[in-house]
C-alpha positions as CSV (number, residue, x, y, z in Angstrom):
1,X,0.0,0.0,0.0
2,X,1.3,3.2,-0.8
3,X,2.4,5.7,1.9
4,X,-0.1,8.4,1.4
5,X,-2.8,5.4,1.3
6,X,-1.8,3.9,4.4
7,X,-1.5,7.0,6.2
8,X,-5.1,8.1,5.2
9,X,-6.2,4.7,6.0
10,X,-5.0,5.1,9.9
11,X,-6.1,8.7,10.2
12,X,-9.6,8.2,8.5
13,X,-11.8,5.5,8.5
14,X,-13.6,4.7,5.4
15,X,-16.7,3.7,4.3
16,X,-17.5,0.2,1.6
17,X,-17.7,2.9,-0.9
18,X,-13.9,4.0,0.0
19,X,-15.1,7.8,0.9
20,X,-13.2,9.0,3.6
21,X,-14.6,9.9,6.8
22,X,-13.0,11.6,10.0
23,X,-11.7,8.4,12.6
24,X,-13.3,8.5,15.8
25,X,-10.5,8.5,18.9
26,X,-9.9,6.2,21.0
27,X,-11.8,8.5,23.8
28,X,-14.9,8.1,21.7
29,X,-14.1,4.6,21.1
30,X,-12.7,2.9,24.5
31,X,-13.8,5.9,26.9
32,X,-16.9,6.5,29.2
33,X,-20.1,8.1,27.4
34,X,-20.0,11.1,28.5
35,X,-17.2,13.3,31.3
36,X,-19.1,15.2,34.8
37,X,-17.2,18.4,35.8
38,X,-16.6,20.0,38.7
39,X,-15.9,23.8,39.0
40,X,-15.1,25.4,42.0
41,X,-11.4,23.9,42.5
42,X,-11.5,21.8,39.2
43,X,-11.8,24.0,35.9
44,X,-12.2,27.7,38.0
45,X,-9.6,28.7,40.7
46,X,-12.5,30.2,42.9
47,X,-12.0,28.4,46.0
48,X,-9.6,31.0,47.1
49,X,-12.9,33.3,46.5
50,X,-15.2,31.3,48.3
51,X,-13.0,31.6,51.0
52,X,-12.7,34.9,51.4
53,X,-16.5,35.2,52.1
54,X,-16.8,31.7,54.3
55,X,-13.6,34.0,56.7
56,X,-15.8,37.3,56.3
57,X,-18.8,34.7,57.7
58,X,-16.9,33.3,60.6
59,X,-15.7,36.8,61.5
60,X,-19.5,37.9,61.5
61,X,-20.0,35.1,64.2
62,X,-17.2,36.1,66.3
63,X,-14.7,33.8,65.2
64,X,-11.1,33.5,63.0
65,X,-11.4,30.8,60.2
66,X,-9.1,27.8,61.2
67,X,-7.4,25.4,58.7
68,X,-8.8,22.7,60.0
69,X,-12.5,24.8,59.5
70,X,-11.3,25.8,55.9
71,X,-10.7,22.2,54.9
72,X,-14.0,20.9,56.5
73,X,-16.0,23.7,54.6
74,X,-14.4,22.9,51.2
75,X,-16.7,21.2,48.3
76,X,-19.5,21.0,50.7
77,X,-23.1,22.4,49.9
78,X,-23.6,26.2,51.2
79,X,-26.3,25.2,54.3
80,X,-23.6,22.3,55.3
81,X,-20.4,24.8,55.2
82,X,-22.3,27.2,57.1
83,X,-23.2,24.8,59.5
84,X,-19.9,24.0,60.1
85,X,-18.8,27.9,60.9
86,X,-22.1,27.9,63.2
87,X,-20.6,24.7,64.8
88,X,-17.3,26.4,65.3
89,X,-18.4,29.5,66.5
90,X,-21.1,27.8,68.9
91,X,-24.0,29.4,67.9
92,X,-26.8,28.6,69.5
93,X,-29.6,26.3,67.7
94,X,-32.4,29.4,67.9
95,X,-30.0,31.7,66.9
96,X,-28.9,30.0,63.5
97,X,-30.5,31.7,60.4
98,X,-29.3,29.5,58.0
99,X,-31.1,31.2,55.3
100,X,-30.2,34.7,56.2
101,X,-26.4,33.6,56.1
102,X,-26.6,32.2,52.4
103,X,-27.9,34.7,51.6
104,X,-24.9,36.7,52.8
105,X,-22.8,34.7,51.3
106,X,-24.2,34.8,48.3
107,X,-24.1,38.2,47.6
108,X,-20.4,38.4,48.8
109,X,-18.9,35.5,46.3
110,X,-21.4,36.9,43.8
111,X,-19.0,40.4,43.9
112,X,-16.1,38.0,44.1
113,X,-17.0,36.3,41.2
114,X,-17.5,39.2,38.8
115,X,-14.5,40.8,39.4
116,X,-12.8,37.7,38.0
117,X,-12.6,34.0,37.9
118,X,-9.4,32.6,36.9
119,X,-9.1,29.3,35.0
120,X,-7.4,26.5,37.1
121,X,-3.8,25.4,34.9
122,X,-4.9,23.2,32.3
123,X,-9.0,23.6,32.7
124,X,-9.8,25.1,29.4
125,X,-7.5,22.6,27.3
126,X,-8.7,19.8,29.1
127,X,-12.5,20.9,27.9
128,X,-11.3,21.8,24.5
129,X,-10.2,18.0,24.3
130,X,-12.8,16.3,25.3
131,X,-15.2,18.7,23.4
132,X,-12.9,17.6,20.1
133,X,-13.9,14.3,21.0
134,X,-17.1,14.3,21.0
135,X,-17.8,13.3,24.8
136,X,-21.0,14.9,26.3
137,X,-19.8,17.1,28.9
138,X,-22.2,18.3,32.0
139,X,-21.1,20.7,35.0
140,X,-21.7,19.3,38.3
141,X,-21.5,21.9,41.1
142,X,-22.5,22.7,45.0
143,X,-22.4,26.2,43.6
144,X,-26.3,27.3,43.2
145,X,-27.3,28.1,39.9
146,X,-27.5,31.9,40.6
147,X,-24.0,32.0,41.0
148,X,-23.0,29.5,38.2
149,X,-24.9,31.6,36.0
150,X,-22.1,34.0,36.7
151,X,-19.3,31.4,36.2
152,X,-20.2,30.5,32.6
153,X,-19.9,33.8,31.8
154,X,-16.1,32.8,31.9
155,X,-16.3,28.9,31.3
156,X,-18.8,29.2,28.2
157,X,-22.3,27.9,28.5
158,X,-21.9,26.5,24.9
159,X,-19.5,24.0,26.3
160,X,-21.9,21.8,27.8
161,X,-24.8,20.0,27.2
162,X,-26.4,20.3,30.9
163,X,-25.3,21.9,34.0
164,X,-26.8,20.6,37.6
165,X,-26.1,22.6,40.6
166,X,-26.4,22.1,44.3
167,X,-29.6,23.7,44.6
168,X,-31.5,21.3,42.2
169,X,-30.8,18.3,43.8
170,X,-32.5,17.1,47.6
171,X,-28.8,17.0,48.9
172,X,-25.7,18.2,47.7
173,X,-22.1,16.6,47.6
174,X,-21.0,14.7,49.3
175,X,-24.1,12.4,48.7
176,X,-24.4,10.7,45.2
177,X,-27.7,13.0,43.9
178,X,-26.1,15.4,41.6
179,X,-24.0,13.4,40.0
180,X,-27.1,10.7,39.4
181,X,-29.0,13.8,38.2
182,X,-26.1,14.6,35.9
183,X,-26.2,11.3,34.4
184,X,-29.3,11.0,33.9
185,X,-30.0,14.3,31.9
186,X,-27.7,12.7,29.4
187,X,-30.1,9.4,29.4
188,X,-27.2,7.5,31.0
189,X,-26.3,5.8,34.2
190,X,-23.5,7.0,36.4
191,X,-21.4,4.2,35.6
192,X,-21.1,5.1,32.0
193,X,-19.6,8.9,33.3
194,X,-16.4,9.7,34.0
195,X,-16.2,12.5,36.9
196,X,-13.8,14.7,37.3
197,X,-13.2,16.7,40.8
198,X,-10.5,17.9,42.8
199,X,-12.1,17.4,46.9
200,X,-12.6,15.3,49.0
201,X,-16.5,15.8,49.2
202,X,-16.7,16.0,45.4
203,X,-14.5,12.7,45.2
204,X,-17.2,11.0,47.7
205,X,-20.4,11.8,46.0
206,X,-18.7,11.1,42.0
207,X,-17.7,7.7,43.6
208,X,-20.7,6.9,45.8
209,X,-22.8,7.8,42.6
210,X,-21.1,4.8,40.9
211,X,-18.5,7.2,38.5
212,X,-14.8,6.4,37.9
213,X,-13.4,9.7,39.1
214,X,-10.6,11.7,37.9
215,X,-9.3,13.4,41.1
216,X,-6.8,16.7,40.7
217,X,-6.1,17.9,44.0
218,X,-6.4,21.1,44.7
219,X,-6.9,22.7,48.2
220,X,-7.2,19.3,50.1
221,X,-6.1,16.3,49.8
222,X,-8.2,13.5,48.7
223,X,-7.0,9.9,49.9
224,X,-7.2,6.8,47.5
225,X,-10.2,4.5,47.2
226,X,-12.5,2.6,45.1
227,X,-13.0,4.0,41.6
228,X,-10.3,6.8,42.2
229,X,-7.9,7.7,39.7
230,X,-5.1,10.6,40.6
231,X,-3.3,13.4,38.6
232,X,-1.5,15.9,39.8
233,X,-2.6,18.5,36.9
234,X,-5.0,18.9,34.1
235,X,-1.9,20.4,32.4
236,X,-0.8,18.3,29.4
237,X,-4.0,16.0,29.7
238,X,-4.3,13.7,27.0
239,X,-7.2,11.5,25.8
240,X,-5.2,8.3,26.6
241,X,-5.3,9.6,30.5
242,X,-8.7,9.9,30.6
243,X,-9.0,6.7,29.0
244,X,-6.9,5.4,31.7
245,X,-8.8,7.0,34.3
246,X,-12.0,5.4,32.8
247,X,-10.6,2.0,33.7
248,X,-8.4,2.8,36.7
249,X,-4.9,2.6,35.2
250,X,-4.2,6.1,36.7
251,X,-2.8,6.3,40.2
């Protein structure tokens, strides 16, 4: 066979008719269905914003945010993290306006947010690749929708075919509902999904869910367990590392 013809011939498929058409990868071909993002910590650096307002919170209640608060507070649905500061700051139990304090919160990250939301290192490429694949991609966030509204202004609505946040869904991360809402807007199960996340809490609802997880560390560590795959980085991701974080050859 020539060279030109065997070259074509591994870069195109081609139908009985011999007309050439564009191969599909090997993501498309040996990969999951469809790939379940994260954002806060995973494609946007805005973790760093979110805890600027959860430290203005705990001040409010009399209190300096601790690391060990920080890290408890991280990936965690808004009424949970706030919780957790009440906790802290022992606020009594008729004295806890959960509501009130979201709201608060709200408003504060929503400033944060519109002054700017950087990517995290690698975020955008990683999208662009699996968009160039073909994959079905959904964003699967604690963040209410108000806010993420604000976020896709600078991830690109366009990008995905859904997007479920923590206030659609009876309970947030860490348990499994968002993700199985996720999956299920695509007409899949969450075993056909790949997640991708970057906490602890995230890690434990993608995985409780039933979805091989991708986990990027970010602001916490996240320790090793069933259907957990580990990268240091989106930087330099590839189609054959998602591929091997589909079937766990990624530690």
């Amino acid at each position: 066979m020539p060279s030109s013809i065997l070259f074509a011939a591994r870069h195109f498929g081609c139908d009985d008719a011999g007309v050439s058409t564009p191969a599909q990868t090997d993501l498309a071909q040996t990969g999951p269905a469809a790939v379940l993002w994260d954002m806060d910590g995973t494609l946007l650096d805005s973790e760093p914003l979110w805890d600027i307002a959860m430290e203005d919170l705990a001040v409010r209640h009399g209190i300096v945010m601790s690391p060990a608060l920080r890290e408890s507070t991280l990936g965690n649905s808004l009424p949970d993290a706030i919780t957790r500061v009440h906790d802290a700051a022992d606020v009594a139990p008729a004295d806890r306006d959960i509501a009130a304090d979201s709201r608060w919160i709200l408003d504060r990250v929503a400033v944060l947010f519109r002054q700017g939301l950087p990517w995290r290192p690698g975020a955008a490429a990683a999208l662009d690749l699996v968009a160039t694949a073909g994959l079905p991609m959904v964003l699967v966030t604690n963040t209410v929708r108000e806010l993420v509204v604000v976020a896709l202004e600078t991830l690109g609505p366009a990008r995905f075919t859904a997007t479920v946040c923590g206030d659609e869904v009876p309970r947030g991360k860490p348990a499994p509902d968002i993700y199985q809402k996720a999956a299920s807007a695509l007409g899949l199960r969450a075993d056909q999904c790949l997640a991708v996340e970057d906490s602890p809490t995230g890690t434990i609802a993608s995985t409780t869910a039933g979805c091989p997880t991708l986990v990027i560390p970010s602001a916490a560590p996240v320790p090793s367990g069933t259907l957990r795959s580990f990268r240091e980085t989106l930087v330099g991701l590839t189609e054959h590392d998602l591929v091997d974080a589909w079937t766990g050859q990624v530690t």
